[in-house]
C-alpha angles and dihedrals in degrees: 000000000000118000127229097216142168136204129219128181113345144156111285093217081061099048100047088057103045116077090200098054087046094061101034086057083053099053087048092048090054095042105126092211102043106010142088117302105262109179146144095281120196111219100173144328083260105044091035127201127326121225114228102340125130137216106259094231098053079053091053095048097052086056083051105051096032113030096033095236122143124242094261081047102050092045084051084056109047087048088054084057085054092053086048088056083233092119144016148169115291091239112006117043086198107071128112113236109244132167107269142081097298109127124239131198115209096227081235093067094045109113112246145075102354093232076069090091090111132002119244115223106170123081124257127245107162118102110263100241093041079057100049091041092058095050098047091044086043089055100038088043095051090044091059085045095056087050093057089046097056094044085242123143090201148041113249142174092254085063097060098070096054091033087062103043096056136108091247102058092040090060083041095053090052095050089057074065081093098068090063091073098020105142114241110162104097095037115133120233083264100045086053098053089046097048094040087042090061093039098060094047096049083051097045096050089040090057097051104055083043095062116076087200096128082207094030084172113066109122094270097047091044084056092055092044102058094044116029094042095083135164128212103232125170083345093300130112124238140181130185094270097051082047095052098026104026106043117017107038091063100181089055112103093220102126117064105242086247094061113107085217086073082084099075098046118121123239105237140010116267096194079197089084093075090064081056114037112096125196102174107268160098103286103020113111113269107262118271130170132235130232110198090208088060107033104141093050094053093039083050097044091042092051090051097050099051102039089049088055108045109024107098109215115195104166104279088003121093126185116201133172121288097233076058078075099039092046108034099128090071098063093039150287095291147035097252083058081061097049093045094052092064106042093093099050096045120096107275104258091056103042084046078056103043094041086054098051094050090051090060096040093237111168110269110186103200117202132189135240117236108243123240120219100186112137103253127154117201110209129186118240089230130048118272114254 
């Protein structure tokens, strides 16, 4: 299991070579209880405030006090954060960290998509979904971690402070800098779904442990999450709605037909997405992920267990999600397009039933589940895989 670990005091030829060291003295940096001062800072009536940023030398005097550098090691540090694209100065990138009163901005602090943390320079070469499928098992692996780390049985609000302030997630967040030049243009339409259906729910989950709202689903929050949480992805911004709407629900008219991001929608609609889609809470499917080589067989295993789960079967009644209802044009026209959609993923006994009734065209009421928006986060026991 991953450690939650600090540094104190350690040798700087060991620090500048070690990742890990680096990230862990810039957490610390950026701690609000033990770190350097980052503030909204006033230059001048011209120039204005600017947001989060820090005066060099207080920078410089924290290395020194608490990491033991000297001052031409502590500058060398702070510009090897530049070249990392970790840190930069508050109104010129391209200026050269010194020892003085300019004012720097860590890239983590920077307002924007929240895969922004850092900005990613190299080409990628990595195929889009592989890609996808490792962030989203990364995030959901090192969230079961910190559970077991914490001696918790589930995931809660309190987690959410300490769990994003550690070393881990702030090396996890980097890494979502990818995203922001993954290659997307010769993808399938499976390739596409696979890739989308990973990516909301990477987004979703990292939202969510992003926002410090304790009921982060009343109407108006809900509002805000769906919308201002946003990754930077093939140079195009995305929310959860242009994920939903935009992209996977193909058949949806939610782009204008000028905007670039009309590129990445799928086809056609798979209603086979709303048994997969996860926004964090009661009544949303458990996370899977999905492997674009075999994505029938996840779609399909993802559909059963959450359908078996959640569909409600009392004789001629039937109970189905709520987002069944929102959603009904993609299964169909009508209900029975609904109810025939889920006779092959229910347990045998009930999709025989159901099957039957809809053969001899017996009356089936179909009634739908409130939906619970109640923040709620279903871990494996065991890692994803």
């Amino acid at each position: 299991e991953e450690s939650y670990m600090s540094v104190t005091k350690i040798n700087f030829n060991v620090a500048i070579f070690n990742k890990e060291i680096v990230h862990e003295i810039t957490r610390l940096m950026r701690d609000s209880q033990q770190g350097i001062s980052i503030r909204d800072i006033r230059k001048s009536i011209l120039l204005g405030s600017f947001r989060k940023t820090f005066v060099a030398s207080e920078a410089v005097s924290w290395l020194l006090e608490n990491m033991g550098f000297t001052e031409e090691q502590s500058v060398f540090f702070m510009n090897l954060l530049i070249n990392q694209h970790l840190l930069h100065h508050a109104s010129d990138r391209n200026v050269n960290f010194t020892n003085g009163n300019e004012l720097f901005r860590f890239q983590c602090d920077e307002d924007g998509p929240l895969n922004w943390k850092k900005i990613w320079t190299k080409e990628v070469e990595d195929h889009a979904c592989i890609i996808a499928e490792n962030l989203l098992r990364k995030l959901l692996n090192m969230m079961r971690s910190y559970l077991f780390f914490t001696d918790s049985d589930e995931w809660c609000h309190d987690h959410k402070s300490p769990f994003r302030m550690s070393e881990q997630f702030l090396i996890f967040e980097e890494s979502t800098a990818i995203l922001q030049k993954v290659k997307l243009t010769k993808l399938t339409e499976d390739e596409k779904k696979a890739f989308w259906l990973n990516i909301y729910n990477l987004l979703s989950l990292h939202s969510y442990i992003i926002s410090e709202e304790r009921d982060p689903f009343s109407f108006f929050k809900r509002k805000q999450f769906f919308n201002n949480y946003i990754y930077l992805i093939s140079g195009e911004m995305f929310n959860l709605d242009d994920i939903e709407h935009g992209i996977l629900r193909g058949d949806n008219i939610y782009f204008r037909e000028s905007d670039s991001r009309m590129a990445f929608k799928l086809e056609n609609t798979d209603p086979r997405i709303h048994c997969v889609m996860n926004s964090v809470n009661v009544s949303s499917p458990w996370h899977f992920i999905i492997d674009y080589d075999n994505l029938e067989e996840d779609l399909n295993e993802a559909c059963r267990e959450h359908l078996q789960r959640i569909v409600i079967i009392s004789k001629t009644i039937v109970r189905l999600p709520k987002v069944f209802y929102w959603y009904r044009m993609d299964f169909g026209k009508v209900t029975r397009d609904i109810l025939q959609f889920i006779v092959p993923y229910l347990r045998e006994e009930d999709s025989a039933n159901i099957a039957r009734m809809l053969k001899d065209n017996i009356l089936i009421r179909t009634k739908f589940l409130d939906y619970d928006w109640s923040p709620y986060l279903h871990l494996n026991d065991e890692l994803y895989m």
